[in-house]
OpenMM code with the backbone's topology and positions (N, CA, C; nanometers):
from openmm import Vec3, app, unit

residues = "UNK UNK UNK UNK UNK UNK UNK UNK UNK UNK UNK UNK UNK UNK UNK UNK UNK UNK UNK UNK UNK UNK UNK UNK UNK UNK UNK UNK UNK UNK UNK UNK UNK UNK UNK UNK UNK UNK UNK UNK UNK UNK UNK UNK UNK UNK UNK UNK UNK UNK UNK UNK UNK UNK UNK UNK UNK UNK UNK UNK UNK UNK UNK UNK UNK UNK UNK UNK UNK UNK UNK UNK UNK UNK UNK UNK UNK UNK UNK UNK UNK UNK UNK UNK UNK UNK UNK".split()
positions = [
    Vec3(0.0840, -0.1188, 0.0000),
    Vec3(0.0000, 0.0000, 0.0000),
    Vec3(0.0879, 0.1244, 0.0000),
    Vec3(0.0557, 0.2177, -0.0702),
    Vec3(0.1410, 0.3766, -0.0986),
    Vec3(0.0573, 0.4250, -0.0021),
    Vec3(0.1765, 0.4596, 0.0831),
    Vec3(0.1776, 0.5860, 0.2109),
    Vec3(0.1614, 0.6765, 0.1508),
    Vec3(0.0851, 0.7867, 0.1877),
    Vec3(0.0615, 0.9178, 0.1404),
    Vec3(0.1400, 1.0186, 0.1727),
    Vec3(0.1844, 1.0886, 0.0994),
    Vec3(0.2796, 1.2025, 0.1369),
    Vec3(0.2151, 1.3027, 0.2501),
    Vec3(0.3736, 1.3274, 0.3528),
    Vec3(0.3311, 1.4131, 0.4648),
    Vec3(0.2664, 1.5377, 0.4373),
    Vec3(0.1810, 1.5970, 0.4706),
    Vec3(0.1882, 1.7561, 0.5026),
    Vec3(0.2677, 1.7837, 0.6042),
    Vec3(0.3513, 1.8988, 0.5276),
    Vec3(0.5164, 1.9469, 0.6067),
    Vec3(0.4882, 2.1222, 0.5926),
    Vec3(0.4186, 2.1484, 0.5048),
    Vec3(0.4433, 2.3206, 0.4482),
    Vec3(0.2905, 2.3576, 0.4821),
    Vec3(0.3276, 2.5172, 0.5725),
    Vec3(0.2364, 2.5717, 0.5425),
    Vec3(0.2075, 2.6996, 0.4681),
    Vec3(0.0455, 2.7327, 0.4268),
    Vec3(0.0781, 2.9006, 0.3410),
    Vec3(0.0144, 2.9220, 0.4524),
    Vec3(0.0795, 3.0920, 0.4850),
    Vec3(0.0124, 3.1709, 0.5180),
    Vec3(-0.0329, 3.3231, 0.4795),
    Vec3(-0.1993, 3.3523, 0.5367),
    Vec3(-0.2288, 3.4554, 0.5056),
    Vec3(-0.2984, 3.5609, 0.5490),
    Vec3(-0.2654, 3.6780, 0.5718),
    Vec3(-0.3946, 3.7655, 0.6889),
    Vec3(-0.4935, 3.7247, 0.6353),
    Vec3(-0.6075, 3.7664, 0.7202),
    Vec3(-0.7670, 3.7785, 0.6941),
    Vec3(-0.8040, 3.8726, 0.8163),
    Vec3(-0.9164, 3.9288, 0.8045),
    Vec3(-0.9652, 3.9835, 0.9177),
    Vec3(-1.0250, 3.8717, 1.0086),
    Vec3(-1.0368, 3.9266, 1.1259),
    Vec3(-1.1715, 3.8106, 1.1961),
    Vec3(-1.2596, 3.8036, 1.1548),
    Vec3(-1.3428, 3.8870, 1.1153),
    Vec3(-1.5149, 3.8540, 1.0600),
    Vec3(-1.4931, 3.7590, 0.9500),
    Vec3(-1.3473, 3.7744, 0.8498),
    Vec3(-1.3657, 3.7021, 0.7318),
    Vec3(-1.3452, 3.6079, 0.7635),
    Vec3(-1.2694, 3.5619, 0.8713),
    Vec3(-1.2180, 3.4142, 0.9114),
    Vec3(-1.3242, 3.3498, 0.9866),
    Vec3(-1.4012, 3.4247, 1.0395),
    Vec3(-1.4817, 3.3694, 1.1034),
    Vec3(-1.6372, 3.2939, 0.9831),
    Vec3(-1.6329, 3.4014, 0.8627),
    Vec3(-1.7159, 3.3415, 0.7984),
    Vec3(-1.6539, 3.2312, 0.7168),
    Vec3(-1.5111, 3.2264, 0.6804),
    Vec3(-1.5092, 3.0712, 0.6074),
    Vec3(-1.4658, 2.9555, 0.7283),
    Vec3(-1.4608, 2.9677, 0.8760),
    Vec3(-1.4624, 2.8716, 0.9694),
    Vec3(-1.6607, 2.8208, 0.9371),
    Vec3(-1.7077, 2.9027, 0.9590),
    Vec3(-1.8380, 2.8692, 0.9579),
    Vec3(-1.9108, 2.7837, 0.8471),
    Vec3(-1.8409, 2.8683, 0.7266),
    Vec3(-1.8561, 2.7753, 0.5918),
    Vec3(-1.8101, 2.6307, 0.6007),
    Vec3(-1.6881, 2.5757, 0.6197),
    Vec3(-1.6055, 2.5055, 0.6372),
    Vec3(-1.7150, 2.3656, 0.7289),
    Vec3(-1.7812, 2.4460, 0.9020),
    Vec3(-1.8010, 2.4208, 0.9808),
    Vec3(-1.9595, 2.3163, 0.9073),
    Vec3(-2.0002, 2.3779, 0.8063),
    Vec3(-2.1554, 2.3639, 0.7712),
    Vec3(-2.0971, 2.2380, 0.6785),
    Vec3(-2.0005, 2.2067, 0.6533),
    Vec3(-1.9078, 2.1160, 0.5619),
    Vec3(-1.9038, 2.0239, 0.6394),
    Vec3(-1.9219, 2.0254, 0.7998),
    Vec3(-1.8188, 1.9097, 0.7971),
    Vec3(-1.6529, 1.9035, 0.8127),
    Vec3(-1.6125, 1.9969, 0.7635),
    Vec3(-1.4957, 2.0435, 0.7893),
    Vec3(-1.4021, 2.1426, 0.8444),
    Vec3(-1.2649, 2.0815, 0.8886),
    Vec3(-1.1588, 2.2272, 0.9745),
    Vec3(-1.1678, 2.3495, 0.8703),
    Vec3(-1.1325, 2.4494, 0.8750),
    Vec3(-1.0804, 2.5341, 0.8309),
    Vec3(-0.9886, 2.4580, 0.6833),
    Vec3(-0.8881, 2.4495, 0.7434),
    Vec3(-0.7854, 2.3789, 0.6303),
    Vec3(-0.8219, 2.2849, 0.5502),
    Vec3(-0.8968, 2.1817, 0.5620),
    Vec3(-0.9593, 2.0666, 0.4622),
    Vec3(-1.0536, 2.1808, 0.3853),
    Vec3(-1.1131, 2.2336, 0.4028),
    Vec3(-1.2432, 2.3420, 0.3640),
    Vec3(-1.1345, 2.3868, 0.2620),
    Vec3(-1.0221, 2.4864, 0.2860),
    Vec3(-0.9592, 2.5802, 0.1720),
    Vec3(-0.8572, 2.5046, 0.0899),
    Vec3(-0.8100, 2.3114, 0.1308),
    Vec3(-0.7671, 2.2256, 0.0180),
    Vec3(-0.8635, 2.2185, -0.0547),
    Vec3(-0.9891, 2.1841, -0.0570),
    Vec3(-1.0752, 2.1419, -0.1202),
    Vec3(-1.1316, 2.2558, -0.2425),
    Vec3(-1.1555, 2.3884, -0.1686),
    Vec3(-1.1604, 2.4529, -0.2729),
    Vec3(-1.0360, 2.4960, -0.3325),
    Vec3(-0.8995, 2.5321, -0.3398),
    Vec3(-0.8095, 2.5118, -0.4379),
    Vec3(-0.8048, 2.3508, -0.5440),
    Vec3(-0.8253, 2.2847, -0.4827),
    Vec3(-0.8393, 2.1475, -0.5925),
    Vec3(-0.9965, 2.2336, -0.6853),
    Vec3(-1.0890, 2.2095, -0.5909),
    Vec3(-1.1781, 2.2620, -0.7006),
    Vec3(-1.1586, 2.4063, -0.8435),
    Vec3(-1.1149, 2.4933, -0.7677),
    Vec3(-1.0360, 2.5951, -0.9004),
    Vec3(-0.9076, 2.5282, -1.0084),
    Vec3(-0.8577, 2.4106, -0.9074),
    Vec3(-0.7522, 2.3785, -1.0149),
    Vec3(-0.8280, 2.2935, -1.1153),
    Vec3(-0.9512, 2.1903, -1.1062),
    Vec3(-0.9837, 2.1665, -1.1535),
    Vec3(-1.0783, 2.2342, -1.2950),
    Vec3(-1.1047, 2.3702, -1.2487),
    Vec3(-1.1666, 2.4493, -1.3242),
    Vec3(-1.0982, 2.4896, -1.4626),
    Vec3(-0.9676, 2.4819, -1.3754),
    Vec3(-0.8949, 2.5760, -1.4589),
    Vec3(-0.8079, 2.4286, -1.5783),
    Vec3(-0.8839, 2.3209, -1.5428),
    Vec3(-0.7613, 2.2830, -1.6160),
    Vec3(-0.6451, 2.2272, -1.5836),
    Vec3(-0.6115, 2.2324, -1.4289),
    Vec3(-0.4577, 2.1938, -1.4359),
    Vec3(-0.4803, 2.0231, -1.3441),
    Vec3(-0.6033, 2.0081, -1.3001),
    Vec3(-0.5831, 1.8263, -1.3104),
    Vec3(-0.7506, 1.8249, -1.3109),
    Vec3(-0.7246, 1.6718, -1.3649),
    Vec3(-0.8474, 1.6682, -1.4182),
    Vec3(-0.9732, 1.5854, -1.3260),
    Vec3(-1.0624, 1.5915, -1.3184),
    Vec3(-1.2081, 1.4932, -1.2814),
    Vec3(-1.1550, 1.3684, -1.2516),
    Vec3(-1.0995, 1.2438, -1.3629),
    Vec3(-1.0699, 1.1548, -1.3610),
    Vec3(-0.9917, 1.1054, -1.3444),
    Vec3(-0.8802, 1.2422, -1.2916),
    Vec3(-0.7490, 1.1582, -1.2163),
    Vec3(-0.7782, 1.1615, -1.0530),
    Vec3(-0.8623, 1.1805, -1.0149),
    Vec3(-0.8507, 1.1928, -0.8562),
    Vec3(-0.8710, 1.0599, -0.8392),
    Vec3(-0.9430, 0.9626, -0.8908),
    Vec3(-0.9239, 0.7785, -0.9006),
    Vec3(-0.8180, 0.7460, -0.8204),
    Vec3(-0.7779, 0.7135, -0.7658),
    Vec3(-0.6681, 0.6200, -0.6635),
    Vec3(-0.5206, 0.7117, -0.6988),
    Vec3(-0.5517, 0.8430, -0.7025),
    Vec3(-0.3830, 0.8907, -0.6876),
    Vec3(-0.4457, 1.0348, -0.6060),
    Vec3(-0.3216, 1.0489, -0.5341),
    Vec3(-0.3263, 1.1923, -0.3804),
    Vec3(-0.3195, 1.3084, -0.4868),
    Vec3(-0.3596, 1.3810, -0.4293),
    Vec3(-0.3397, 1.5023, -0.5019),
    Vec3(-0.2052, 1.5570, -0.5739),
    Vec3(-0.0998, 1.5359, -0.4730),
    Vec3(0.0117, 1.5655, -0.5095),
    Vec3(0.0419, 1.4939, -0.6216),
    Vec3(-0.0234, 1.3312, -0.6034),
    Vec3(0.0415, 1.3220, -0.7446),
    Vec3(-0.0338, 1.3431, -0.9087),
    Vec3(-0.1136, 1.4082, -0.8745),
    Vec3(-0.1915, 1.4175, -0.9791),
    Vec3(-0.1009, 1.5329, -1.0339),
    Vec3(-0.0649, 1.6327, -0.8980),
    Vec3(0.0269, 1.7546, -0.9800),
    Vec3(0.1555, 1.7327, -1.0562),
    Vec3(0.2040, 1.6308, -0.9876),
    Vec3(0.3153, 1.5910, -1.0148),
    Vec3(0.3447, 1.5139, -1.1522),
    Vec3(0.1760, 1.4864, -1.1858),
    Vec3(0.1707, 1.4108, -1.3565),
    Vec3(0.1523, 1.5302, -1.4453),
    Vec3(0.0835, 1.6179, -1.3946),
    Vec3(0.0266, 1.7562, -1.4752),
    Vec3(0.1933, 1.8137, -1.4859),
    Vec3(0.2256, 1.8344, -1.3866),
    Vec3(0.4150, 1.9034, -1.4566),
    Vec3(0.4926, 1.8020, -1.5249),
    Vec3(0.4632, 1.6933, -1.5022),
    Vec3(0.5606, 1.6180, -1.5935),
    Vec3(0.5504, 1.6298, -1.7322),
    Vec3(0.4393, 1.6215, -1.7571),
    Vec3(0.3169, 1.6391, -1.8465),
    Vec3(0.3962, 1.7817, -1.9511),
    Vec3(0.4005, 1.8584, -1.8716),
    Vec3(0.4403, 1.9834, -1.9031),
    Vec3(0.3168, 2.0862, -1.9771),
    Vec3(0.1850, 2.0391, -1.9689),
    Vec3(0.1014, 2.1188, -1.9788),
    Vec3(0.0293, 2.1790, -1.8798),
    Vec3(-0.0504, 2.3101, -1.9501),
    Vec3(-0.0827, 2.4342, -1.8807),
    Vec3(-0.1692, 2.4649, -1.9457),
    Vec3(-0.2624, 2.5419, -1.8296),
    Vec3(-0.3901, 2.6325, -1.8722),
    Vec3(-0.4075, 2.7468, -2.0003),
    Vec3(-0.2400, 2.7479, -2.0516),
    Vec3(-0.2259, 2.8742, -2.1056),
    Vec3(-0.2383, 2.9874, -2.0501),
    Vec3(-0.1577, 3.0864, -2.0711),
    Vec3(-0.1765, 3.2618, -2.0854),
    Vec3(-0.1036, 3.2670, -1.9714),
    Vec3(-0.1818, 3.3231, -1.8969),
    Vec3(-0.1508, 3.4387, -1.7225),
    Vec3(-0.0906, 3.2923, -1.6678),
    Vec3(-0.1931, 3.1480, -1.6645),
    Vec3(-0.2823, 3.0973, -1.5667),
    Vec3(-0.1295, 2.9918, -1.5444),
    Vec3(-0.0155, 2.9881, -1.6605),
    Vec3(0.0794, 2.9133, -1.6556),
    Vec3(0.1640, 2.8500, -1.5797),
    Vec3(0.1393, 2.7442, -1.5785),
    Vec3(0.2161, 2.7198, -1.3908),
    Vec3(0.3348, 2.6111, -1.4667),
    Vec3(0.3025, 2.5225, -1.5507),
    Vec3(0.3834, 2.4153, -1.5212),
    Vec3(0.4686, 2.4259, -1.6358),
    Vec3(0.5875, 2.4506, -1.6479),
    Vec3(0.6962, 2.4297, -1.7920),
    Vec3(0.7719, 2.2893, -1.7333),
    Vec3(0.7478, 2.2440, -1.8773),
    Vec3(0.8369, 2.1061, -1.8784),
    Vec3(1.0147, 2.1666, -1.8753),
    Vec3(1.1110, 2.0660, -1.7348),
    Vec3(1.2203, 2.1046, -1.7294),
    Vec3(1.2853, 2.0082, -1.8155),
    Vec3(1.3417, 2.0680, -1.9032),
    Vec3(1.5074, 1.9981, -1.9579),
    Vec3(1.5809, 1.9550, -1.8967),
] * unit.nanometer
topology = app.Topology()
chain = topology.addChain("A")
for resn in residues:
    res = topology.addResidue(resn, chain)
    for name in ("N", "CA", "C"):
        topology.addAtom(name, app.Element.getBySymbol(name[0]), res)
């Protein structure tokens, strides 16, 4: 069985209290911490956008779905460009 990769890194970011307090609450109506609540919606925008897809979340972690999308070396195009294939 594949162990799942640690969470080791965190982002951080101000918010006010009222705002934090309304996506704890959001989060809260979920079912979920704070932090599962704002993974979930970044997967959901990445999915929007293109950079992994619906049908890879099937039996692989997130990370590695990213990790096929850069290998991959494709991108959303334009602004949205995240992944260049390295030489």
């Amino acid at each position: 069985m594949k162990r799942k990769p640690l969470k080791t890194e965190v982002v951080a970011f101000r918010l006010t209290p009222s705002f934090k307090r309304v996506l704890e609450q959001l989060a809260a109506n979920e079912g979920l911490d704070l932090s599962a609540w704002m993974r979930n919606l970044i997967i959901k925008e990445l999915k929007s956008r293109g950079i992994i897809k619906e049908s890879a979340a099937v039996g692989l972690t997130f990370e590695e779905m990213l990790l096929e999308k850069a290998e991959e070396g494709k991108t959303s195009g334009g602004k949205d460009k995240i992944w260049e294939k390295r030489g």
